[in-house]
C-alpha positions as a Markdown table, in Angstrom:
| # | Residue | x | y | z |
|---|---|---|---|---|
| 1 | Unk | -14.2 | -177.4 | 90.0 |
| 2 | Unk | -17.2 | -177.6 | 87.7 |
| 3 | Unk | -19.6 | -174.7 | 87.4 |
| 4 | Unk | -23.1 | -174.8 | 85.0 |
| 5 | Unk | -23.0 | -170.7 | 84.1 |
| 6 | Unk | -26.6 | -169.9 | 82.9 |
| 7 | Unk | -27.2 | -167.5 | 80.0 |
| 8 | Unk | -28.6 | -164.0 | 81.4 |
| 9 | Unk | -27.5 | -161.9 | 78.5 |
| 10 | Unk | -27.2 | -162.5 | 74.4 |
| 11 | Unk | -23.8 | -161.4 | 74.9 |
| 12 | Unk | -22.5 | -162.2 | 78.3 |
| 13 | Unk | -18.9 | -161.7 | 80.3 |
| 14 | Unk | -18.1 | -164.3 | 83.2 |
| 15 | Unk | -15.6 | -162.9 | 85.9 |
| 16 | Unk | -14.1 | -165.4 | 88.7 |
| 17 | Unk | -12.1 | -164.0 | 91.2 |
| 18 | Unk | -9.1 | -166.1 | 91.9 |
| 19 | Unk | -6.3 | -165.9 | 94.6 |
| 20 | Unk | -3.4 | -168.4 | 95.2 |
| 21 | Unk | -0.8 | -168.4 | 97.6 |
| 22 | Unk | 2.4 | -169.7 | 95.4 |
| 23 | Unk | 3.0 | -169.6 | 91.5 |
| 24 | Unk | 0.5 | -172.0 | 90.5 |
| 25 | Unk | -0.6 | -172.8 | 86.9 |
| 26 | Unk | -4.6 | -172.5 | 86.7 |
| 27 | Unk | -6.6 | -173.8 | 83.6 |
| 28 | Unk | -10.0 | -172.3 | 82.7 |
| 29 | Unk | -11.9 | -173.6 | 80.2 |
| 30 | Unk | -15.7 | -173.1 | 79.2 |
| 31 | Unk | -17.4 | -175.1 | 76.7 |
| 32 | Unk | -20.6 | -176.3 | 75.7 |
| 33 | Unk | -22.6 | -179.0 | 77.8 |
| 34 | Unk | -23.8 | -181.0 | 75.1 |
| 35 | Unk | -21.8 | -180.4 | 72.1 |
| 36 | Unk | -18.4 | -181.9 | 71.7 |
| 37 | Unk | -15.5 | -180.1 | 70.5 |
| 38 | Unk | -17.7 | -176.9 | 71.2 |
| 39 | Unk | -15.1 | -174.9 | 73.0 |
| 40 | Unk | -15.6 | -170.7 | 74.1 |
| 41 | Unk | -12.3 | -170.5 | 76.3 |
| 42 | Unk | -9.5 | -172.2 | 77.0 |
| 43 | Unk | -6.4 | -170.4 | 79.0 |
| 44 | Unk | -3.9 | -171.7 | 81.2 |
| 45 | Unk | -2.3 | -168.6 | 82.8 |
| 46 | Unk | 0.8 | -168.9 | 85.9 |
| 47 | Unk | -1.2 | -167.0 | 88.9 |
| 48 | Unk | 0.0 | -165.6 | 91.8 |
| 49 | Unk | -1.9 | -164.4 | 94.5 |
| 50 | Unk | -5.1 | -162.2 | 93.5 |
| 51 | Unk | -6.6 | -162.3 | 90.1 |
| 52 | Unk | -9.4 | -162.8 | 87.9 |
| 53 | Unk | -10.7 | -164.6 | 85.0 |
| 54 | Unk | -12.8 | -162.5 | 82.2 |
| 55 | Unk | -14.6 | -164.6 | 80.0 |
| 56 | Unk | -16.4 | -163.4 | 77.0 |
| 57 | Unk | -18.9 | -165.3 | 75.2 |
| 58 | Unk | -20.6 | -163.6 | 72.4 |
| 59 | Unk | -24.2 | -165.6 | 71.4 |
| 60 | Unk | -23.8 | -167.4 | 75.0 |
| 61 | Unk | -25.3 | -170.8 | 74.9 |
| 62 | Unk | -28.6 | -171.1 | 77.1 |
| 63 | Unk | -25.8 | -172.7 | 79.6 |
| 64 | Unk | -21.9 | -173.3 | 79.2 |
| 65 | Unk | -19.7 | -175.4 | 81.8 |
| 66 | Unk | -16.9 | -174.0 | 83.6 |
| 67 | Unk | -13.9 | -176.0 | 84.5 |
| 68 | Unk | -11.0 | -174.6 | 86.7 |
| 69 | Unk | -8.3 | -176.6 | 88.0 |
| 70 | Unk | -4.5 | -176.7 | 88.8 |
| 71 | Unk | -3.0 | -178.1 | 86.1 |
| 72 | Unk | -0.2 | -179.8 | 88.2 |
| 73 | Unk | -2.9 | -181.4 | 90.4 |
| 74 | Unk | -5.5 | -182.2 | 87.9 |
| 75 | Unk | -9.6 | -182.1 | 89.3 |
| 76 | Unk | -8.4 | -182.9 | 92.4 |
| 77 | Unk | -11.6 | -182.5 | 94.7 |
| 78 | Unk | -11.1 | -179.5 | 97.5 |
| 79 | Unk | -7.8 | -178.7 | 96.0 |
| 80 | Unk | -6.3 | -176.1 | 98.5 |
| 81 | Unk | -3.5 | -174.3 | 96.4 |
| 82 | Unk | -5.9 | -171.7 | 94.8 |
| 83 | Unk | -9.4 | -170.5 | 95.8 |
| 84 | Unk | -12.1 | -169.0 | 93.8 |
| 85 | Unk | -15.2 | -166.9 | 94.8 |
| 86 | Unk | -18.5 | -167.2 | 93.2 |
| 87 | Unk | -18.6 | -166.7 | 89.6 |
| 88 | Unk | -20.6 | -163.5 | 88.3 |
| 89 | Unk | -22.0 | -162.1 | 85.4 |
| 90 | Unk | -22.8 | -159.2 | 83.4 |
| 91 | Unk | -23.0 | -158.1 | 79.9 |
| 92 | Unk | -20.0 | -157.6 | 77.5 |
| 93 | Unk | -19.9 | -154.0 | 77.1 |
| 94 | Unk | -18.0 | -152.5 | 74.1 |
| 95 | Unk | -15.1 | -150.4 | 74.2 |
| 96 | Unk | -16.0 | -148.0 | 71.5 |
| 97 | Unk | -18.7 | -147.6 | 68.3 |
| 98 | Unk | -18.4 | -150.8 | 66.4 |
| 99 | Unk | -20.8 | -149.1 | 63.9 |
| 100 | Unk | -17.6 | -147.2 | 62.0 |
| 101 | Unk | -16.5 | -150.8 | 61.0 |
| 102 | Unk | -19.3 | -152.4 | 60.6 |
| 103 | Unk | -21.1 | -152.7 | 56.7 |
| 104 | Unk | -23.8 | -154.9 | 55.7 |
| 105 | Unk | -21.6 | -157.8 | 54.7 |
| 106 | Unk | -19.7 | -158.2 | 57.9 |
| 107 | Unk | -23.4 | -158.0 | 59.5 |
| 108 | Unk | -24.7 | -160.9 | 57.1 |
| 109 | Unk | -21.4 | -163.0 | 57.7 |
| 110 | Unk | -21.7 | -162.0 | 61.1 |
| 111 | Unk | -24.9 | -164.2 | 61.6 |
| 112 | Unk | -24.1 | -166.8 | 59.0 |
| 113 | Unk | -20.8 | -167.3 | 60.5 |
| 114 | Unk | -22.0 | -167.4 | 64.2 |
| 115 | Unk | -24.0 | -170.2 | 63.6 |
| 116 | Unk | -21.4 | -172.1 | 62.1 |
| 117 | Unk | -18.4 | -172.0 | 63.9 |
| 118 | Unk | -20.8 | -172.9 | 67.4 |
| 119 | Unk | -22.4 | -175.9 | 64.7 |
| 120 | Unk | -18.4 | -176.6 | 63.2 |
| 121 | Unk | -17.9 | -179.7 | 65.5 |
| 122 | Unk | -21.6 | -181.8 | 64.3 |
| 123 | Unk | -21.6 | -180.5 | 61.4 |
| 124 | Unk | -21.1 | -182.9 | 58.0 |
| 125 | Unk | -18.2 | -181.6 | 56.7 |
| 126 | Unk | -17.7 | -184.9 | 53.2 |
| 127 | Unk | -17.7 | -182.0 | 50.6 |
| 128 | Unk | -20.3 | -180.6 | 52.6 |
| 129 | Unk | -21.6 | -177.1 | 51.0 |
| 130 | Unk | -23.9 | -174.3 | 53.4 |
| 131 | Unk | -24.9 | -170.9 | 52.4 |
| 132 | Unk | -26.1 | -168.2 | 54.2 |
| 133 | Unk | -30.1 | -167.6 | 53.8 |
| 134 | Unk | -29.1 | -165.0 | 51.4 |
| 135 | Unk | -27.3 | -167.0 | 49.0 |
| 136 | Unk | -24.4 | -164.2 | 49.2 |
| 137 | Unk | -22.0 | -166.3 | 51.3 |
| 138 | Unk | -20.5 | -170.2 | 50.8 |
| 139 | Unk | -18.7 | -172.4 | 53.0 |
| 140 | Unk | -17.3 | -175.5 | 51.0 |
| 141 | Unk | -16.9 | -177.9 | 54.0 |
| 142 | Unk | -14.5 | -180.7 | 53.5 |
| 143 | Unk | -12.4 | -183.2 | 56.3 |
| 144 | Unk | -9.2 | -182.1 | 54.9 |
| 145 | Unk | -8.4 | -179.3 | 52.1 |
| 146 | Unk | -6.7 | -180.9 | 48.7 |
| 147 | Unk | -4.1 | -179.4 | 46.1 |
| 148 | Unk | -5.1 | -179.9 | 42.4 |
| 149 | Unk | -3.3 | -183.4 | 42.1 |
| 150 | Unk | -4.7 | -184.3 | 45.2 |
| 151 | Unk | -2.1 | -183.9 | 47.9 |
| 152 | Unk | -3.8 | -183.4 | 51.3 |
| 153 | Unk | -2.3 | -179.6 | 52.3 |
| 154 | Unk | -2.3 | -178.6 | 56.5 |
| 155 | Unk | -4.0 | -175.5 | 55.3 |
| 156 | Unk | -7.3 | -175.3 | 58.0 |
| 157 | Unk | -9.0 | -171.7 | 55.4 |
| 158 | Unk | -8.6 | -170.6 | 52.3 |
| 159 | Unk | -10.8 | -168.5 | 49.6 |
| 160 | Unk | -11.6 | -168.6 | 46.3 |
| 161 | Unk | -10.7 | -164.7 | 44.9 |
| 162 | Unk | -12.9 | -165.2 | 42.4 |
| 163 | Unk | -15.8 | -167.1 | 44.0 |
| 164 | Unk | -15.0 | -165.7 | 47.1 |
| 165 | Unk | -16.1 | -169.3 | 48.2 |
| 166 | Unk | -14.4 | -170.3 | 51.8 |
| 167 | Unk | -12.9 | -173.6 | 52.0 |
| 168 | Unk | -12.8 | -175.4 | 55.6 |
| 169 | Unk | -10.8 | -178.4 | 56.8 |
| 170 | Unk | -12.9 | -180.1 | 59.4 |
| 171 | Unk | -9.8 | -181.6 | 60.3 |
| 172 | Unk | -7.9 | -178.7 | 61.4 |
| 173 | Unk | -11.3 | -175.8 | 62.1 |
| 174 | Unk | -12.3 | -178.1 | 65.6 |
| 175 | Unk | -9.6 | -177.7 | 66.8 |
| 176 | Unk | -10.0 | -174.4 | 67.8 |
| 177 | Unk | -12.1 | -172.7 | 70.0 |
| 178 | Unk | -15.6 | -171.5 | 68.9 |
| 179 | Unk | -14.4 | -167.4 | 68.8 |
| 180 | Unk | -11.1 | -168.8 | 67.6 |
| 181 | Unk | -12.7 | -170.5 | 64.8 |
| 182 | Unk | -14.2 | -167.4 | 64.0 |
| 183 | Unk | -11.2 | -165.2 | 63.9 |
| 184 | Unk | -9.8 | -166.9 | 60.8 |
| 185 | Unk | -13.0 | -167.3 | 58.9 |
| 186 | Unk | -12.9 | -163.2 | 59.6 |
| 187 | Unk | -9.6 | -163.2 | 57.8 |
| 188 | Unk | -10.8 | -165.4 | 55.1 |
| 189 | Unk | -13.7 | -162.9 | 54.6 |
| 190 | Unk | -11.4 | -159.9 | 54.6 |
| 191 | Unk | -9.6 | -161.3 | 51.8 |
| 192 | Unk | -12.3 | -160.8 | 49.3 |
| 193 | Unk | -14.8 | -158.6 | 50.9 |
| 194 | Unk | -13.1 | -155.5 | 53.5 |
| 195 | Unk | -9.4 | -155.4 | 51.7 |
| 196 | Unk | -8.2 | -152.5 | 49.4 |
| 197 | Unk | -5.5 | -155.2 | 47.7 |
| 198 | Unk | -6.8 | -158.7 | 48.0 |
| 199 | Unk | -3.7 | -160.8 | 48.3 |
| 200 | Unk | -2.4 | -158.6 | 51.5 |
| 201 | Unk | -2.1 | -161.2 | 54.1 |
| 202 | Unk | -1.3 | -158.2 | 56.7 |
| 203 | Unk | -4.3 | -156.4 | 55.7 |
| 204 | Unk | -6.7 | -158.9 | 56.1 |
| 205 | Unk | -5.6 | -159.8 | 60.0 |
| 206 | Unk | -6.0 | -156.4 | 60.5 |
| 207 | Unk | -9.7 | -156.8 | 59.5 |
| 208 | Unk | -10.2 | -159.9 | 61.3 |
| 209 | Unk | -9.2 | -158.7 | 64.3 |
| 210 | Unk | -11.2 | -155.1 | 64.2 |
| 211 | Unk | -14.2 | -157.5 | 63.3 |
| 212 | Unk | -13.2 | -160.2 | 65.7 |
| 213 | Unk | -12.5 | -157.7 | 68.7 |
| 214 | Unk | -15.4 | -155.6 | 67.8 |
| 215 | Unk | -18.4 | -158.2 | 68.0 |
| 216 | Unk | -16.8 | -158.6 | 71.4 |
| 217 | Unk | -14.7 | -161.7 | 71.1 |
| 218 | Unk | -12.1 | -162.7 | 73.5 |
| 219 | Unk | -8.4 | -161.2 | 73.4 |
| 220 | Unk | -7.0 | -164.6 | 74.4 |
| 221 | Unk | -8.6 | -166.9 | 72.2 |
| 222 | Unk | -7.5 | -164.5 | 69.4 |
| 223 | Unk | -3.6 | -165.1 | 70.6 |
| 224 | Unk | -4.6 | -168.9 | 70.6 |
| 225 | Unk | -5.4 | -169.3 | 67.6 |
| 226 | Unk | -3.0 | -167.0 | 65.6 |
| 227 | Unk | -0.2 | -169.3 | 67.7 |
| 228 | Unk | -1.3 | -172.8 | 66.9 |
| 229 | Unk | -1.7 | -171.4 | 63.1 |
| 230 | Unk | 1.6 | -169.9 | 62.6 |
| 231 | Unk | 3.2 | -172.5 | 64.5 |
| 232 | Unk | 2.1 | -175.1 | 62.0 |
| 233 | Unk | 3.4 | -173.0 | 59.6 |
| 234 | Unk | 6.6 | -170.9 | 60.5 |
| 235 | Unk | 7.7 | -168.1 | 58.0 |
| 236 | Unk | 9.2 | -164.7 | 58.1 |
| 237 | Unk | 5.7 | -163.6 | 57.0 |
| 238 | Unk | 4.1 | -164.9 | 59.6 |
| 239 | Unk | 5.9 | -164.1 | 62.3 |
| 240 | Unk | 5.7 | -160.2 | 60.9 |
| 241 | Unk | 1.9 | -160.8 | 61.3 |
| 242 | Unk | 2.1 | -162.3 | 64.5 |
| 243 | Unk | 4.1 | -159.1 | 65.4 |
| 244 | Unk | 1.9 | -156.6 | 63.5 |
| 245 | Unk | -1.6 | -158.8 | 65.0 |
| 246 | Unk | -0.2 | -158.5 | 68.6 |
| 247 | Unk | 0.6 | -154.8 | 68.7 |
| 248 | Unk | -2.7 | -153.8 | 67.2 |
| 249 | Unk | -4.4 | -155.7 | 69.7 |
| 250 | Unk | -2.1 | -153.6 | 72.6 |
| 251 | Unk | -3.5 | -150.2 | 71.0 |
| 252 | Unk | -6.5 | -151.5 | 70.2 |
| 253 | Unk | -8.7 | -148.4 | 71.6 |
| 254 | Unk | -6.4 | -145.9 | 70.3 |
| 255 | Unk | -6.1 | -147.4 | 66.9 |
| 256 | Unk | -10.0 | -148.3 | 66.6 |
| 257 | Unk | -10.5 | -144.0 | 67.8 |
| 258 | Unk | -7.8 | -143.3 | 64.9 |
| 259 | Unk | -10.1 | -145.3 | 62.7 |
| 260 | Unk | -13.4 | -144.1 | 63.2 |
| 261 | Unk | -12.3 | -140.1 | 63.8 |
């Protein structure tokens, strides 16, 4: 099933009832129609009778397709193990006062790094450099990210300490979703501009995903993306994060009221 979803609000959360009669595997996935690789959602969840799908899209699109469909049965047309009712629409409201975490620098990235991550997939990315209109904020584009001798590395981020510059592998950054693409440029940006100790890998995912959650991001796509990274790269560190990432994002409201009291 195909659906054209029309922008009504800046910020704007898509809800489609669902109800199937066995355990069936559904995939949902928004993206944009014109831009490849220019992907909002993209969750394949094991339903069972009545449910939903809640779909966030910060900075919607002036349209976005929706695609539903059993995964076991592909787009098969009138495809009777699950049933949908019409999709609706209405704005993404926040859970709490994102103005406690909020500073002028994650308001400037904010719009500097909206526009990229929905431009990542067109974009030139052969050395490619773009700054924000302020000049306070880089993004060294590049196909794949290089060691010192050379040796292409699988890392898709990384910053500069010093030049707080952000370095992007096109190769690895389209992959992701457009709010997942976004999450790690958030933890990038907390390295060097929100942590107390720079180096704390820990700290800065705690950042990114106050920042992330609080512009009104998706929960899913920020589990998405933190899985497909770690599972390129599998340490004890890592999976700490994953553990530390997915219990902050439980308690969410309760540790965002700690943090702003």
């Amino acid at each position: 099933m195909l659906f054209e979803i029309p922008r009504q609000y800046e910020n704007q959360e898509i809800i489609i009832p669902i109800r199937t009669r066995e355990k069936e595997r559904i995939v949902c996935r928004v993206y944009h129609p014109n831009k490849p690789n220019t992907v909002y959602f993209d969750v394949a969840p094991v339903i069972h009778g009545e449910d939903k799908f809640v779909i966030k899209v910060p900075k919607m699109p002036e349209n976005v397709i929706l695609e539903i469909f059993n995964e076991k049965n592909g787009h098969a047309q009138n495809d009777p193990s699950f049933q949908i009712k019409n999709p609706k629409w209405v704005p993404i409201r926040q859970s709490f006062a994102i103005t406690g975490i909020m500073d002028p620098n994650v308001n400037r990235f904010a719009k500097f790094l909206d526009e990229f991550a929905e431009n990542a997939a067109i974009l030139s990315a052969r050395n490619s450099i773009y700054r924000s209109p302020d000049g306070r904020f880089q993004i060294d584009y590049k196909d794949v990210i290089r060691d010192d001798s050379g040796k292409e590395l699988s890392t898709p981020l990384r910053v500069n300490g010093k030049t707080r510059i952000i370095e992007i592998a096109k190769k690895y950054y389209t992959g992701y979703t457009v709010p997942g693409r976004k999450m790690w440029a958030w933890h990038e940006f907390a390295h060097v501009w929100k942590n107390r100790n720079p180096s704390d890998e820990l700290e800065a995912d705690k950042h990114a995903i106050m920042i992330y959650l609080g512009f009104g991001n998706p929960i899913a796509e920020a589990y998405n993306v933190v899985l497909k990274v770690f599972k390129n790269t599998p340490s004890d560190l890592n999976k700490q994060r994953y553990l530390a990432l997915n219990q902050y994002i439980k308690n969410f409201n309760k540790e965002m009221t700690k943090q702003l009291s």
